[in-house]
VOGU-3710 file (C-alpha; in Angstrom, 3 decimals, decimal comma):
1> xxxxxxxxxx> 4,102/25,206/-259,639  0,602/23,712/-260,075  0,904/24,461/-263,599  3,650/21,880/-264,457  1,838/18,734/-263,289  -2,032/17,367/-263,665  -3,311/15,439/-260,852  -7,176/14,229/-261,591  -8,852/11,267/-260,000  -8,842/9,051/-257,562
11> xxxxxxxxxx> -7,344/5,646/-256,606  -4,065/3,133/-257,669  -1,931/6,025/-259,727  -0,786/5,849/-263,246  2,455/8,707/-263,668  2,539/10,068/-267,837  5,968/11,810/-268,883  5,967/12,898/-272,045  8,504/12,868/-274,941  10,991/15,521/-276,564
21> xxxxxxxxxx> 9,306/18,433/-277,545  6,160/17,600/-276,177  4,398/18,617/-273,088  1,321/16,911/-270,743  -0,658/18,119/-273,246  -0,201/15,605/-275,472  -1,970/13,106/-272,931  -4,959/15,328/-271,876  -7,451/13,565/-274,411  -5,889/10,156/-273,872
31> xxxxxxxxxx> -5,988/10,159/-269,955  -9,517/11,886/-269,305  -11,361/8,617/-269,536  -8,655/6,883/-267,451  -9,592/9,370/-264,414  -12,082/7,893/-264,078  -10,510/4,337/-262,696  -7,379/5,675/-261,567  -5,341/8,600/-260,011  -3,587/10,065/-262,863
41> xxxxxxxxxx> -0,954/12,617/-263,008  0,910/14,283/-265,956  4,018/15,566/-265,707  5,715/18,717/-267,673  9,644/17,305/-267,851  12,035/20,698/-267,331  11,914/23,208/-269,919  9,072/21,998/-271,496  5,600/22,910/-271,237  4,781/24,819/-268,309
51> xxxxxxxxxx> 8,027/23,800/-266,390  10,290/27,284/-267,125  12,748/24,974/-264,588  16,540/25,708/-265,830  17,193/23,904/-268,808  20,656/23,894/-268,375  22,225/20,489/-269,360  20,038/17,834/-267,677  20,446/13,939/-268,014  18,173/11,202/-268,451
61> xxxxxxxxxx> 19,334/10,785/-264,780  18,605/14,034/-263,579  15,147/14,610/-264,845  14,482/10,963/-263,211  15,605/12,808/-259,974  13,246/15,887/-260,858  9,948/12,791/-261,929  11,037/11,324/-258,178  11,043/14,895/-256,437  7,413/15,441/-257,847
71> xxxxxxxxxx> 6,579/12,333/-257,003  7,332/12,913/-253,514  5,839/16,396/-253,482  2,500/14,692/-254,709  2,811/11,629/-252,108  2,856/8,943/-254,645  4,781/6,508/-252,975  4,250/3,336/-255,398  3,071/4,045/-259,566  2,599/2,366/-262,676
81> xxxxxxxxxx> 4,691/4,743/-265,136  3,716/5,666/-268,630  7,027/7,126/-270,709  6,293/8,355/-274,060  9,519/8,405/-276,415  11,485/10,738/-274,475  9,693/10,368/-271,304  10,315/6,403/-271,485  14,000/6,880/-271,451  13,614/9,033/-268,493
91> xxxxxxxxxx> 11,597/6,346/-267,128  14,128/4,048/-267,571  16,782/5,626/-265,794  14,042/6,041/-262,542  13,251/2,441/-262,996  17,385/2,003/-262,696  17,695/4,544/-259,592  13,846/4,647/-257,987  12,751/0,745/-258,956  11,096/-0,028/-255,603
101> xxxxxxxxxx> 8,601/3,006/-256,358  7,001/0,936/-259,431  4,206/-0,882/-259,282  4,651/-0,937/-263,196  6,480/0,128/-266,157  4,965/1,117/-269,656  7,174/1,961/-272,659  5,223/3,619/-275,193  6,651/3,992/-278,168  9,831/4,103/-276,401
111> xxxxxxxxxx> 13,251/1,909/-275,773  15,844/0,471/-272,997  17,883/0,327/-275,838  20,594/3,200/-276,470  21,397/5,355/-279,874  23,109/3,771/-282,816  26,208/5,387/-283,285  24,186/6,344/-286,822  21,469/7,637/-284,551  24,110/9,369/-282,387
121> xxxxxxxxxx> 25,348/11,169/-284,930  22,304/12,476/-286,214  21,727/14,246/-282,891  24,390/15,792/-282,913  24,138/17,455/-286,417  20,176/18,446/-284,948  22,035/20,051/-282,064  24,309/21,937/-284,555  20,871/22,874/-286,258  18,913/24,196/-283,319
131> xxxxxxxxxx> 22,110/26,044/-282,294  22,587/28,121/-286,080  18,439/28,256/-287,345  16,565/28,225/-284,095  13,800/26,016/-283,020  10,973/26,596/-285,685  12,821/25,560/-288,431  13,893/22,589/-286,888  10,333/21,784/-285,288  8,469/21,774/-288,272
141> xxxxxxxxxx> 9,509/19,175/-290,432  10,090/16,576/-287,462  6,138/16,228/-286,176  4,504/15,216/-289,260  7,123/11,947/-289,951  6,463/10,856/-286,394  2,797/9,769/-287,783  2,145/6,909/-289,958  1,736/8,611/-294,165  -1,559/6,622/-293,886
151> xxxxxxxxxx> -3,300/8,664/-290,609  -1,335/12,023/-291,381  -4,676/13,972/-293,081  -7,206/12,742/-290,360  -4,669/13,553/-287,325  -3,786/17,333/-288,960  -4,993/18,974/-285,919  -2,762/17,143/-283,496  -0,450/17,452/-285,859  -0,572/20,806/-285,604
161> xxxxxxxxxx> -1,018/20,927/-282,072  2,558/18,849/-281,481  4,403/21,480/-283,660  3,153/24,768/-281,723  3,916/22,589/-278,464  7,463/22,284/-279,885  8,033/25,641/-281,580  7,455/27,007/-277,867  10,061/24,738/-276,297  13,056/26,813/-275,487
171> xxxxxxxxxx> 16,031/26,230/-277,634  18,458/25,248/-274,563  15,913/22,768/-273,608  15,700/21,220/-277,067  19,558/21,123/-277,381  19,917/19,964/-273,842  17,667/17,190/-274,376  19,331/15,666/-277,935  22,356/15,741/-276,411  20,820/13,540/-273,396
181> xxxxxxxxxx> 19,306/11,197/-275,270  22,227/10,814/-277,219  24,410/9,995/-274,445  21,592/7,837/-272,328  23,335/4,643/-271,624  22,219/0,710/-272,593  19,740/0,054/-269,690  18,438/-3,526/-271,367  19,570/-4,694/-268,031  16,485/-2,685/-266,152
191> xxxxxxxxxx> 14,154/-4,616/-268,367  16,116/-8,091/-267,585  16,037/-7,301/-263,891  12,158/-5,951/-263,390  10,622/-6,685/-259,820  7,510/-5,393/-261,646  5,440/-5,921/-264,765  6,576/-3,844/-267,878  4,592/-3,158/-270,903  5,415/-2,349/-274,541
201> xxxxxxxxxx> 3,341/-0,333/-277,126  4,952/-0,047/-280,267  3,765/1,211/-283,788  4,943/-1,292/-286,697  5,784/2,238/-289,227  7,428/4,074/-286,215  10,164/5,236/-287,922  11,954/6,588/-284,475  11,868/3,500/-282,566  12,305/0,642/-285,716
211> xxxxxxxxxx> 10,866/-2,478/-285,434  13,313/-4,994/-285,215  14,760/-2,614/-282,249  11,245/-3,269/-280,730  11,751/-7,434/-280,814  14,846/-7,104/-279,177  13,583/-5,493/-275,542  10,096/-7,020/-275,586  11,278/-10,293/-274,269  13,297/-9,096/-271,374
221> xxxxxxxxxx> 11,218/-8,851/-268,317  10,119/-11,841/-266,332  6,750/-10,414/-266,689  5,808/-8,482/-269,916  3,512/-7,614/-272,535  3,789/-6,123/-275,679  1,078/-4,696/-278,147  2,288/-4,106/-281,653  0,149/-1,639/-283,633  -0,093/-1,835/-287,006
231> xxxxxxxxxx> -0,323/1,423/-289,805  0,802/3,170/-286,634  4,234/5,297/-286,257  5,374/7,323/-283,116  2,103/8,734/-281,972  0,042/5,787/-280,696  -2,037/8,407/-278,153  -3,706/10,390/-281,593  -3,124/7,391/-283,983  -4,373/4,384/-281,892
241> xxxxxxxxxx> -6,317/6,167/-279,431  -8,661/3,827/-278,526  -6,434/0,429/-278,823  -3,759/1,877/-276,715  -6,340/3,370/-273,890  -7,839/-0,023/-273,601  -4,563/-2,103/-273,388  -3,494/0,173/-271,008  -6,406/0,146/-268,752  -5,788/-3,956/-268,461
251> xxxxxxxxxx> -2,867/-3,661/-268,143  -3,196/-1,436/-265,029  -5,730/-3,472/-263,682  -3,381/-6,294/-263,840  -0,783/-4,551/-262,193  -2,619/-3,127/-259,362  -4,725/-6,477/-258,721  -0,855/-8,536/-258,298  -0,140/-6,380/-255,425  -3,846/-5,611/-254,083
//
């Protein structure tokens, strides 16, 4: 079970989930200087990564439940959580059922906001896809849009990296998790009802989580922050490595020193 998690450093803890056919890995460059402040733990959401955990039809819901089981495991009572894409909606719904266990909420690159019905759609034609070609064929052309044209030749290893992390997510786990992110519910009402600081990273060329969708959520928490990267798409960890570690690292601070 040791395999599925990271759990480095000492001190207030920062929780990473990752996004849809990712795994912790994408975070082990971006969090090793950030061990060095903080407790940090990475998480491998169910059938991906490490976790082999059914990947039977889960929710946004249920893999909150399977983040708070770990959590609990680990003895992290109180965390500032990091979501990534994928991983932010699933922080969303644990900010909805587990609130009183945040000391902090980041979205990165990631949304309270719910699919278009355009957007809706589309996963549903991607599940149709994984279901008739397979995984590889449907992993290969999705990594490479996710970074900005501009950053694409320097970033080719991560690149790379991303799409052999996805080609090895199991195809019930890749249809399991369109479907619930295609169904995930409007939870703009977590952001407007935050006991607890939230902060928003968002790319200005992310073409998965547009712009204007960004200006929408930024201004709903009592208390929040938002840091938009220009020449930047999905990836902000490989593509902004540096500008997204330091925001981050204040905005921890920040967090930790309003309840300290």
């Amino acid at each position: 079970m040791e395999n599925i998690y990271t759990d480095a450093g000492s001190g207030d803890t920062l929780v990473f989930l990752h996004g849809f056919c990712e795994s912790k890995q994408v975070w082990a460059g971006f969090v090793a200087p950030l061990q060095q402040r903080f407790r940090v733990i990475t998480l491998d959401l169910p059938g991906h990564g490490d976790n082999t955990a059914s990947s039977s039809p889960y929710t946004m819901e249920s893999l909150a439940d399977e983040v708070k089981q770990r959590l609990d495991e680990l003895e992290v009572k109180k965390c500032l959580l990091v979501g990534h894409s994928m991983g932010g909606y699933v922080g969303m719904a644990f900010a909805e059922k587990y609130g009183h266990r945040l000391r902090g909420l980041c979205l990165f690159h990631s949304s309270a906001l719910p699919d278009t019905e355009e957007k809706k759609a589309s996963r549903t034609k991607s599940i149709d896809f994984v279901e008739r070609h397979g995984v590889t064929s449907f992993v290969n052309p999705l990594i490479e849009p996710l970074f900005y044209e501009g950053n694409r030749d320097r970033l080719q290893q991560e690149i790379e990296m991303m799409k052999e992390i996805g080609r090895q997510t199991p195809q019930a786990a890749v249809v399991s998790a369109l479907a619930a992110m295609r169904d995930r519910p409007n939870r703009a009402h977590v952001l407007r009802e935050a006991k607890y600081p939230v902060q928003f990273i968002f790319g200005k060329d992310d073409t998965a989580v547009p712009l204007d969708k960004a200006l929408e959520q930024c201004h709903l928490p009592d208390y929040g922050t938002a840091l938009f990267l220009g020449k930047t798409g999905h990836m902000g960890m490989f593509e902004r490595t540096a500008e997204t570690q330091k925001a981050l690292v204040k905005f921890a601070e920040t967090v930790f020193e309003l309840v300290s």
